[in-house]
N, C-alpha and C positions, 0 to 999 in steps of 0.2 A: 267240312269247313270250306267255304268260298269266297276267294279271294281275288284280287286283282291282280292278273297273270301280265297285263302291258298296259302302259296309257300310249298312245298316238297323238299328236298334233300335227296338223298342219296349218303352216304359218304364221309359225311360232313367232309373235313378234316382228311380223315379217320380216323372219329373219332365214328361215327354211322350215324344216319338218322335224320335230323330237321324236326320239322313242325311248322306252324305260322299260324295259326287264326286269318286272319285280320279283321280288323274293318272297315265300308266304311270310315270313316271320319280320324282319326287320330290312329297312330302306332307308336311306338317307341322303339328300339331294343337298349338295352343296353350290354356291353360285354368286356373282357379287349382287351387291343390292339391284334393286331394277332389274333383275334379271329374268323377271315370270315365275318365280317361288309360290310366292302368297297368292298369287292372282292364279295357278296353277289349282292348287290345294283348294281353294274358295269355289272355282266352277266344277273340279270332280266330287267335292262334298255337297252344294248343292243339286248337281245330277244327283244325287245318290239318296242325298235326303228327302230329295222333294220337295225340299222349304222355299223356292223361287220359281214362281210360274216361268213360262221359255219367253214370252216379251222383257221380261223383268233382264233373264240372262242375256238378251240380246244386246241389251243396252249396256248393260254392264260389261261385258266380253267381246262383243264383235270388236270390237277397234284391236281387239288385241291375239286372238285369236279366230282362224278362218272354222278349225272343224277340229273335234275331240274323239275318240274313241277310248272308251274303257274296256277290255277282255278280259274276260272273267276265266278264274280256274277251271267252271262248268261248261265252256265253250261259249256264252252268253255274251254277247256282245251290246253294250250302251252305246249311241252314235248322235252326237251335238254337234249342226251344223248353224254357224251364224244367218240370219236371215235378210239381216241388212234391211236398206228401206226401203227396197220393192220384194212387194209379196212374190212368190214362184209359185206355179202350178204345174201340176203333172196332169196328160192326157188321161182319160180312163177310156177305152176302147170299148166298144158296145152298139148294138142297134142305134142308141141314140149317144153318142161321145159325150162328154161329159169333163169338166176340170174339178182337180180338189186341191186344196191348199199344202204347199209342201208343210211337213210338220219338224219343224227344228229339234224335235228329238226324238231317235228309234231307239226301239228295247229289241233286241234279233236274238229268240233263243239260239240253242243247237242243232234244233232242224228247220234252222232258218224261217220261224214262224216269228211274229210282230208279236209282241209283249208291252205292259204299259208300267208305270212306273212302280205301281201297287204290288203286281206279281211281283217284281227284285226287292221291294224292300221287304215283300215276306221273307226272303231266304240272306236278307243282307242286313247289318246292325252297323250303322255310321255314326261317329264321333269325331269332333273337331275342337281344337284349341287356337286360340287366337287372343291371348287375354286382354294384347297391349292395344288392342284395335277390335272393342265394343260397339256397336250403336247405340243410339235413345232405346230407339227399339224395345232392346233385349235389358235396357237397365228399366225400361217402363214393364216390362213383362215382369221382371223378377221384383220388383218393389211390388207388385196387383198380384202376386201370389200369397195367398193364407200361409203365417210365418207363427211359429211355435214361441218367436219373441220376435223385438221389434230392433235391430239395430240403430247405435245412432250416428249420425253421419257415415255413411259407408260406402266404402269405394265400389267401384263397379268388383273390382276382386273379393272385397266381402259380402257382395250379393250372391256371386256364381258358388264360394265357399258354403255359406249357410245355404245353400240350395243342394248342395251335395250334401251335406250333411243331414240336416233333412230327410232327403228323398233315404238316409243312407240308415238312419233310425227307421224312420217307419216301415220299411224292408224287413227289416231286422226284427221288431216285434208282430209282423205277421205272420213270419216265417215262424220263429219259435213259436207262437202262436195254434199254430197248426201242426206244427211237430205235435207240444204238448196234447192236442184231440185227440191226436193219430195214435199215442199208446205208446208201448217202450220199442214194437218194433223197428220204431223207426229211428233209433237210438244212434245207426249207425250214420245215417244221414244226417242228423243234429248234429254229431261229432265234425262230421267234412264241412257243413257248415259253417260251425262255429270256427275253426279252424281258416276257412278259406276269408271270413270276416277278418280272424287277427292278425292275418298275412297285412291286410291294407295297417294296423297298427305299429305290428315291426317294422314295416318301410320306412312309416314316418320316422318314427325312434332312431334309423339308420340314419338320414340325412340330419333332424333336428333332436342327435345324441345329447345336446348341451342342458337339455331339459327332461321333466321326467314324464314318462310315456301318458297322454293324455286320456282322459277318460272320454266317453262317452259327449259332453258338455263341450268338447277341446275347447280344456282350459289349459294350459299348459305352466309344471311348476317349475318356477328357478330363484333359488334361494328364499326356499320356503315362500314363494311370491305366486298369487295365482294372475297369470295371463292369457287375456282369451285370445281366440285368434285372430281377430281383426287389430292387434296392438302388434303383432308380431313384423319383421319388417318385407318389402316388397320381394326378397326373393324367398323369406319363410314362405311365405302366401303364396306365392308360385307355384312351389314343390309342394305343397301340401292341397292344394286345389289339384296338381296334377295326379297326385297318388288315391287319392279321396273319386276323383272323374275314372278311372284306369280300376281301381278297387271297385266300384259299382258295376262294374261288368260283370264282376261275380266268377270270372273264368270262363266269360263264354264267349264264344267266335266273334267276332268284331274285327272293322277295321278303324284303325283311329290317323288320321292327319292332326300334325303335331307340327307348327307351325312356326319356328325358334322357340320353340318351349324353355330353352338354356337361358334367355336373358334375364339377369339380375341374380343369378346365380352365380356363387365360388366356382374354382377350378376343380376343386377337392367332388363338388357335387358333382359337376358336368362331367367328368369321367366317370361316374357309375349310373349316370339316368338311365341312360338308353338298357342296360343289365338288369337295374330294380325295375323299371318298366315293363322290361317283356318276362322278369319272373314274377311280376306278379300277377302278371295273363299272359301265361305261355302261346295260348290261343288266338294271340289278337295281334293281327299284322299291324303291324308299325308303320307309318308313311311320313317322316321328318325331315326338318328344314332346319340348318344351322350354319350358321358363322364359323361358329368355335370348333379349331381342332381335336381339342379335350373331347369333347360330343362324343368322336369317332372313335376311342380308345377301346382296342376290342373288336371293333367293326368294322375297321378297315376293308373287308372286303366287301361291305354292303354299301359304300359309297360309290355317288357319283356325282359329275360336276355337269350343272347346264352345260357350261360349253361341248363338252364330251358328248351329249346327247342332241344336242341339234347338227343338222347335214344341212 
C-alpha cells in the first residue's frame, strides 16, 4: 500500500515553508478559513490525478504557492514547481549545448530516475470530496452521462449521488455475474463480496438509523412513506454520497482528500465520521479538513493546525 509519507511547501502563502508528517491511515488538518486548506488538498489531488495540465496549475496555484513536494511511502518523490511568466531553461551540455524547457512537474523514483505521471497513477488510486464547491464542468459531465433514470431538477449533490449509485449497481451485477460462470468454487469469494458490499449498507443505517435501511433503489422508508434520495435533506446527502464514494473502493488502497466533509452535519454524526470512514476501508488513507472539533473525537493525535506546520 502506498501512501503519502510528507507534503512540503515552500511559500506557503508567502508566509514560510509547511511540512506535514503524515500517517498512513488517518490525518486531519485544522486551520482558520483562508488559511491554504482547500487550495492545498485541490493542487496535491490534481498532481496526483492528472486531471489539470501544469499551465492550467500554474495559473491556478502560483500566486499562492512557490513549489510542492509529495513523498511517497516507496521513496517516490512528486515535485510542482510554479513557473510563473517567464519560461526557464536548463543548459544541456554536449558537442553542441543546447536549452530545454524547465518542466513544472518531476516524478523522482527511488533510484532517483524521472517518471511521468502515468507510472504513479498506476501504483496510486486518488479521490476527492469537495461537494460545496462544484464547477459547470463536472455538473455538465454528469448530466451527458447515460443514466438508468432521469432525475428532476437535481442539485449538483443529486448528480454526484446517482453517479455513485450507478457506477455502484453495475459493479455489483458484474461481479455476481462472473462469480455465477465461475462455479461454486468460488463461493467463498462471493461471500467477502457480498459482505464487503453490505458494509457500505450498515453505514448508512448507522448515521440515517431514523429510517428503514434502503434497498438497492435508495429509496428510503419512514412511516410507511417511500423517500428517495434526492428529497432527503442537505446533510442526509452528504453522508450518504460520502459512504456511497468511500464504499466503492471496495477495500482497496486509496488515498482520499476530504475536504470539510462535516458541513451540514449534526454533532451526533461528526463525532463518528472519521471511525465509520476509515472502517469502512481500513485501507484507505484519509487526508481531511475541518472546522469542527467533534471531527477530531478519537483522533486527536492525528491532528494538526496550519499554523503548527508552517516555519
Amino acid at each position: 500500500m502506498i501512501v503519502i509519507k510528507k507534503i512540503n511547501v515552500k511559500g506557503y502563502f508567502g508566509r514560510g515553508n509547511f511540512e506535514w508528517e503524515l500517517d498512513p491511515s488517518v490525518n486531519i488538518l485544522g486551520g482558520k478559513n483562508g488559511s491554504g486548506k482547500s487550495s492545498l488538498f485541490k493542487l496535491c489531488y490534481a498532481l496526483l490525478s492528472g486531471d489539470d495540465l501544469e499551465d492550467s496549475l500554474d495559473k491556478k496555484f502560483s500566486n499562492i504557492f512557490e513549489e510542492v513536494t509529495l513523498t511517497f511511502s516507496n521513496k517516490w518523490k512528486l515535485i510542482w514547481k510554479k513557473q510563473g511568466k517567464i519560461d526557464t531553461y536548463t543548459m544541456i551540455s554536449g558537442p553542441t549545448p543546447s536549452f530545454v524547457r524547465n518542466n513544472a512537474l518531476q516524478i523522482i523514483d527511488d533510484e532517483k530516475k524521472s517518471r511521468n505521471v502515468e507510472d504513479l497513477k498506476k501504483m496510486i488510486t486518488v479521490y476527492m470530496i469537495n461537494s460545496f464547491e462544484q464547477h459547470v464542468a463536472d455538473a455538465t459531465k454528469y448530466e451527458q452521462q447515460p443514466k438508468s433514470e432521469k432525475l428532476d431538477d437535481p442539485t449538483m449533490l443529486d448528480l454526484m449521488i446517482k453517479d455513485q449509485i450507478d457506477q455502484r449497481n453495475k459493479e455489483f451485477s458484474m461481479v455476481m455475474e462472473d462469480f455465477v460462470s465461475q462455479g461454486e468454487e468460488d463461493e467463498v469469494k462471493r461471500s467477502e463480496y457480498i459482505e464487503t458490499y453490505k458494509k457500505t449498507y450498515l453505514a448508512i443505517n448507522k448515521f440515517l438509523s431514523n429510517y428503514e435501511l434502503p434497498k438497492s433503489t435508495f429509496e428510503f422508508i419512514k412511516n410507511g412513506q417511500a423517500i428517495r434520495y434526492e428529497h432527503l435533506s442537505m446533510g442526509e446527502k452528504q453522508i450518504l454520497l460520502l459512504i456511497l464514494m468511500v464504499g466503492n473502493t471496495k477495500q482497496q488502497p486509496c488515498i482520499f482528500f476530504m475536504d470539510e466533509p462535516d458541513l451540514s452535519m449534526h454533532i451526533d454524526w461528526k463525532e463518528i465520521l472519521v471511525t465509520e470512514l476509515h472502517n469502512l476501508n481500513p485501507n484507505m488513507q484519509i487526508i481531511l479538513s475541518t472546522h469542527a472539533p467533534s471531527v477530531i473525537t478519537g483522533w486527536h493525535d492525528k491532528v494538526k493546525e496550519v499554523s503548527q506546520l508552517v516555519k
